[in-house]
Each structure stands twice: as structure tokens, then as C-alpha cells.
C-alpha positions in Angstrom: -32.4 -33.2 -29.6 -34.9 -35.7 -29.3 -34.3 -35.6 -25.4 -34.9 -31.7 -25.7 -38.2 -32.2 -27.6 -39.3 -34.5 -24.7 -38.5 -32.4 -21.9 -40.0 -29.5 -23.4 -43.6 -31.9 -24.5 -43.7 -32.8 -20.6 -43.0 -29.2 -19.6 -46.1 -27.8 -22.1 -48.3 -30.7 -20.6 -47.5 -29.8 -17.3 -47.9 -26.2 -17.9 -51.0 -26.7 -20.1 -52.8 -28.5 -17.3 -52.3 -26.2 -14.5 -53.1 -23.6 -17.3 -56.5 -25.2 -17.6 -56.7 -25.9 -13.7 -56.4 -22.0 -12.9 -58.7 -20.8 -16.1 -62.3 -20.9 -15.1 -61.3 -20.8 -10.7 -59.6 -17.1 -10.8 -62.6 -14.7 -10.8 -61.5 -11.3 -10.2 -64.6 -8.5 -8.7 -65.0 -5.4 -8.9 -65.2 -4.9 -5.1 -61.6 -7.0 -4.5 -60.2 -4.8 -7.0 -61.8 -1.7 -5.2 -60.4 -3.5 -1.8 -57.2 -3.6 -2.2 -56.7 -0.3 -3.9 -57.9 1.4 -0.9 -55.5 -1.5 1.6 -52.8 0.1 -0.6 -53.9 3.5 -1.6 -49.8 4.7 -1.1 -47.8 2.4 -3.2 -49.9 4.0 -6.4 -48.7 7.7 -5.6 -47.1 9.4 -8.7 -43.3 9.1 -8.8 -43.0 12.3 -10.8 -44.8 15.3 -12.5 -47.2 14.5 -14.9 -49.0 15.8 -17.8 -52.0 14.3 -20.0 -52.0 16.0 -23.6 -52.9 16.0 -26.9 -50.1 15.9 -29.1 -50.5 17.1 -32.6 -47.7 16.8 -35.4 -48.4 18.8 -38.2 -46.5 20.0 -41.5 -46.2 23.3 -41.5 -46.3 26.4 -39.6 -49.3 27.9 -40.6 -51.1 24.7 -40.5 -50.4 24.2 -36.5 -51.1 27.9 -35.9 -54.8 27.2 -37.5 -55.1 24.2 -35.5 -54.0 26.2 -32.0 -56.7 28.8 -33.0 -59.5 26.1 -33.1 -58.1 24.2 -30.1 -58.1 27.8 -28.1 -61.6 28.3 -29.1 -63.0 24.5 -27.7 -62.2 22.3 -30.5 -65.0 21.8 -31.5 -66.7 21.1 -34.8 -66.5 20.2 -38.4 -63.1 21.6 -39.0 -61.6 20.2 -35.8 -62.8 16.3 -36.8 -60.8 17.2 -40.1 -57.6 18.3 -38.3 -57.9 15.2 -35.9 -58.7 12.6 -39.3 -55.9 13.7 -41.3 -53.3 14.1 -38.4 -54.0 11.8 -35.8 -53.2 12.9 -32.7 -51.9 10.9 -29.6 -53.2 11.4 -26.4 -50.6 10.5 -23.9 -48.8 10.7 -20.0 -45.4 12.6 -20.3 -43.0 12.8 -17.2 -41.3 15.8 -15.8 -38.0 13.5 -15.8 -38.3 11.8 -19.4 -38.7 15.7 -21.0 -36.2 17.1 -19.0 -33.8 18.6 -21.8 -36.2 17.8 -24.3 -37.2 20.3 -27.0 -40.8 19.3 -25.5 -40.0 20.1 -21.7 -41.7 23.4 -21.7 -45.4 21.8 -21.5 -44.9 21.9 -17.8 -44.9 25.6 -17.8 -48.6 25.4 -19.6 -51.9 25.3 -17.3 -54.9 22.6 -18.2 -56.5 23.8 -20.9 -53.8 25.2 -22.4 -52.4 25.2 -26.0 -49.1 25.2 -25.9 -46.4 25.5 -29.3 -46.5 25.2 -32.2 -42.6 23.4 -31.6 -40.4 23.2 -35.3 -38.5 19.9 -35.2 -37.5 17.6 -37.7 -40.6 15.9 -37.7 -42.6 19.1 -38.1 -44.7 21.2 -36.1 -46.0 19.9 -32.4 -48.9 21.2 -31.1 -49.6 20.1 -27.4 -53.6 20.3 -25.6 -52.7 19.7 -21.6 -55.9 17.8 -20.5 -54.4 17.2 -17.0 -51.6 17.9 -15.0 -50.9 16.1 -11.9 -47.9 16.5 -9.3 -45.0 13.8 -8.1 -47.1 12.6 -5.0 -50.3 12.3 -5.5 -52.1 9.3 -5.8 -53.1 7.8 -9.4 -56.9 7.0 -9.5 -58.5 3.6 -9.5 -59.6 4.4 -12.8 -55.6 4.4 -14.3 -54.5 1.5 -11.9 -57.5 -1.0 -12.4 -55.8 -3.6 -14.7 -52.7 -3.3 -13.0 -54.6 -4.6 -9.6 -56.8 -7.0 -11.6 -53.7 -8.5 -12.9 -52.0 -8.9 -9.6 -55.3 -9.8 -7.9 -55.6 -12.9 -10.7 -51.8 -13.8 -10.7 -51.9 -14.7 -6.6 -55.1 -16.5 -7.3 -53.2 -18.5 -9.7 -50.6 -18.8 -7.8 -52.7 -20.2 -4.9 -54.3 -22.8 -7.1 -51.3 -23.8 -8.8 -50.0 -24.8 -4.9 -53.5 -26.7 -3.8 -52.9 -28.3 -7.5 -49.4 -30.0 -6.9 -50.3 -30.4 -3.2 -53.5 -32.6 -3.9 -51.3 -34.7 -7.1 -48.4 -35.0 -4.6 -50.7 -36.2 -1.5 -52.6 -38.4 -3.8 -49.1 -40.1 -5.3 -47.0 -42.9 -4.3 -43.8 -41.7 -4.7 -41.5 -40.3 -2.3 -38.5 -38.1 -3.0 -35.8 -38.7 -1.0 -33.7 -35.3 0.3 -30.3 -37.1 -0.5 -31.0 -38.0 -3.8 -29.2 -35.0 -6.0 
């Protein structure tokens, strides 16, 4: 155990300084973010269908057909903030291939702008609002993929810094590992 607890002390210094190395040294702008999104425009095309909605789960029938009737007029006002307050709606990405089969599946069928249900399940009623609808192909916008390139962006930077790190320890070091020792 206590040989555990050392390795595993050397392993968070070791990790804790390269942490600190790498902290302030991996800027990420705007414009390298913007750079490599258009160097690889192709590898963020969509996979499959898409649809953006709102998705509404309310209690009863009559409650959900109330709702659709403000939601088909704009959705707008006094009596729509108190629909959204008490139910809390999620506004999410569905997938043609995760709905397939689904009692929710029909929302592909619906245009953008469209209200589509009220659905009965045992949850209750779901009412869906398709902001967006976007075909297998197309590319995602820089807007959706941003943090995923930021994040790759800062993790080779990291990665590069690590390397110059244990390079500059290992050329300023006396010791010498030989390749026969196992």
C-alpha cells in the first residue's frame, strides 16, 4: 500500500507540473478556431437527419391542445411564459436513426415551424415545436462545432508543450537510460 501511495504522489506531481506548464501557454483564437473549421469543413457533415424542437410534456389532453393553439399562433405572450414556467420545455437535436420506431419518429414528417402532436404516452402528452430540420449531409455550422474545435485546438497545444517539457528536463539531465535495461 504504502508503495501504491508513492507511486500515485510522484504520478500527481508529475502530472500537476506539466498541468501548470501547459495552463497559461495554450491560448486558443478565434481565427485558429475559424481556420481549421474551414481546413476541415467535411469531417463536420451531419451523419444523419436532424431535427431541432421544442419538446413539451404536458398532463393532459386538453392542456397540450391549448398549448399547440398558442404555439400555432407564434407563441407569444403572457400565457405562453406560463405554459413554458410550469412545464419546462427541452429544446433539443433528435436523429432520424435514434427515433426510428419510436412513438416520437413522426416529427420528421413535420415542416419548420410546425406543431406537431399532442403524443399520449405514459409520461403524458408531448407536444413538439420543429425549430430546424437539417438533412444527413450537410455540414454543421461553426456555431454548433466551436467547442469541439477549441478543445482539439487546446489538447494538441498541450500536447506540444507537454513534449518540449520532457524534452528540455531530459536534455538538461544526467541520466541516461540504457535500451537493454527492462
Amino acid at each position: 500500500i504504502i508503495s501504491k501511495r508513492a507511486l500515485f504522489y510522484e504520478d500527481l506531481l508529475i502530472s500537476s507540473f506539466l498541468d501548470i506548464q501547459t495552463k497559461n501557454k495554450t491560448n486558443i483564437t478565434k481565427k485558429e478556431v475559424s481556420n481549421y473549421y474551414t481546413k476541415n469543413k467535411k469531417s463536420f457533415t451531419r451523419t444523419d437527419d436532424e431535427v431541432f424542437i421544442k419538446h413539451f410534456v404536458l398532463p393532459s389532453k386538453k392542456e397540450s391542445i391549448k398549448l399547440k393553439k398558442i404555439l400555432e399562433r407564434g407563441g407569444r405572450g403572457e400565457e405562453f411564459e406560463k405554459y413554458v414556467e410550469k412545464y419546462k420545455p427541452q429544446t433539443k437535436a433528435l436523429f432520424r436513426q435514434t427515433t426510428e420506431g419510436s412513438p416520437i419518429g413522426f416529427i420528421f414528417s413535420g415542416a419548420i415551424g410546425a406543431v406537431v402532436g399532442p403524443k399520449k404516452t405514459d409520461e403524458g402528452f408531448h407536444l413538439f415545436e420543429i425549430l430546424q430540420k437539417h438533412k444527413k449531409g450537410s455540414e454543421r455550422g461553426l456555431e454548433l462545432v466551436y467547442d469541439e474545435i477549441y478543445e482539439r485546438l487546446h489538447k494538441q497545444k498541450s500536447e506540444a508543450i507537454i513534449v518540449s517539457t520532457i524534452d528540455s528536463l531530459y536534455l538538461s539531465s544526467d541520466v541516461f537510460i540504457s535500451p537493454e535495461v527492462r
